[in-house]
C-alpha positions in Angstrom: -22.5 -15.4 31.4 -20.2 -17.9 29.4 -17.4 -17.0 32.3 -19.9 -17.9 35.3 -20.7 -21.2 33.8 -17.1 -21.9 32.5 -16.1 -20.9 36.4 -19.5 -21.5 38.2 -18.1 -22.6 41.6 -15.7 -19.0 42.0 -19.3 -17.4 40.2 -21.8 -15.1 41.6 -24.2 -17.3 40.3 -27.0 -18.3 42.5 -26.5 -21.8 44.8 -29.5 -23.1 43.5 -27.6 -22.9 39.9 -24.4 -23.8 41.1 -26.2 -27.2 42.5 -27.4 -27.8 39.2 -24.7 -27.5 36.7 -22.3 -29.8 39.5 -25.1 -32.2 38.9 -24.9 -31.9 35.0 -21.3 -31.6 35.2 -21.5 -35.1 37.1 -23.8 -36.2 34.6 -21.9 -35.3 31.5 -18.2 -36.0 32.4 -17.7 -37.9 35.4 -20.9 -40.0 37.2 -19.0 -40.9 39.7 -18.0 -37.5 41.3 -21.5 -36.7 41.6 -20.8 -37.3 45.6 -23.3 -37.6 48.6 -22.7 -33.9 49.5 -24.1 -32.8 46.3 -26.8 -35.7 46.1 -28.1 -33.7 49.8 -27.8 -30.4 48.1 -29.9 -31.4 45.2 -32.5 -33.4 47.1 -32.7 -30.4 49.4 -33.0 -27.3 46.7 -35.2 -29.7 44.0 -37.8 -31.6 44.0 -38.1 -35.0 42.8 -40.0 -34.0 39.8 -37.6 -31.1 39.2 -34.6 -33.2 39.2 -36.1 -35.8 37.1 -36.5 -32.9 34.6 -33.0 -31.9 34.6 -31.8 -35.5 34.5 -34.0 -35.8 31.1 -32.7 -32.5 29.6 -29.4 -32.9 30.3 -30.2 -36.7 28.5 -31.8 -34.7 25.7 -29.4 -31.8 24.9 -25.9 -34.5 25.4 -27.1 -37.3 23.2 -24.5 -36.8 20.8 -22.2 -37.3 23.6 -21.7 -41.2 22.8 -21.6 -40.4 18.8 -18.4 -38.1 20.1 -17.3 -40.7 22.6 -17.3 -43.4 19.8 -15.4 -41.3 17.5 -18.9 -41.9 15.0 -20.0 -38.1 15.1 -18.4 -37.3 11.5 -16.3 -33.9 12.9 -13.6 -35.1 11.0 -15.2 -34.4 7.9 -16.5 -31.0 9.1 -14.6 -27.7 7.3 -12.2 -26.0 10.6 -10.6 -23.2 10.8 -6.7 -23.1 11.7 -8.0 -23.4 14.9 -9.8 -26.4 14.4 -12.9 -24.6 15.0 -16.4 -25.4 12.7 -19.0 -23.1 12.4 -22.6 -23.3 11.9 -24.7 -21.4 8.6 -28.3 -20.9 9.0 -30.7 -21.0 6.3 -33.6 -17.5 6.3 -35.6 -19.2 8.7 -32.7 -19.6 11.3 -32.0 -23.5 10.7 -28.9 -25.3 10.4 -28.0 -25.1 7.2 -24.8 -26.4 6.9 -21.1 -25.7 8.2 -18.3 -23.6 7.0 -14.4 -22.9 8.4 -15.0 -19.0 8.9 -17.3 -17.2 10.8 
């Protein structure tokens, strides 16, 4: 599933998807490629309610976006690995505990 997303447009992933993560792609990365071809698509295949929604996730799950942008987000104190990796621990009841260098 990580390939289809990583790849989405050469996917079999459904259109209705596809139309979706080129909007959060847009979103994310580059506003202004979010062109008038994919503004139809969207309008056609979601409502306006339904791409409010997605507009306010993607907000919700990228706000650390700017901390990374501004160079503020502290991953340079984080543990990596050699490959400059950091992973997540999790305490017994599955939260973030913390962050280590290995796996």
């Amino acid at each position: 599933m990580t390939a289809k997303i990583d790849f989405y447009e050469q996917s079999d992933l459904d259109e209705r998807i596809k139309i979706a993560l080129r909007i959060t792609d847009a979103f994310i990365t580059c506003p202004d490629t979010l062109g008038e071809t994919v503004i139809h698509q969207a309008r056609l295949t979601f409502t306006p309610e339904a791409l409010a929604e997605l507009c306010l996730d993607i907000t919700k799950w990228s706000t650390q976006k700017i901390y990374v942008a501004q160079g503020t987000d502290g991953a340079h104190v984080l543990p990596r690995s050699e490959d400059g990796v950091s992973f997540f621990t999790f305490d017994e009841g599955g939260k973030v505990a913390g962050f280590t260098a290995t796996p």
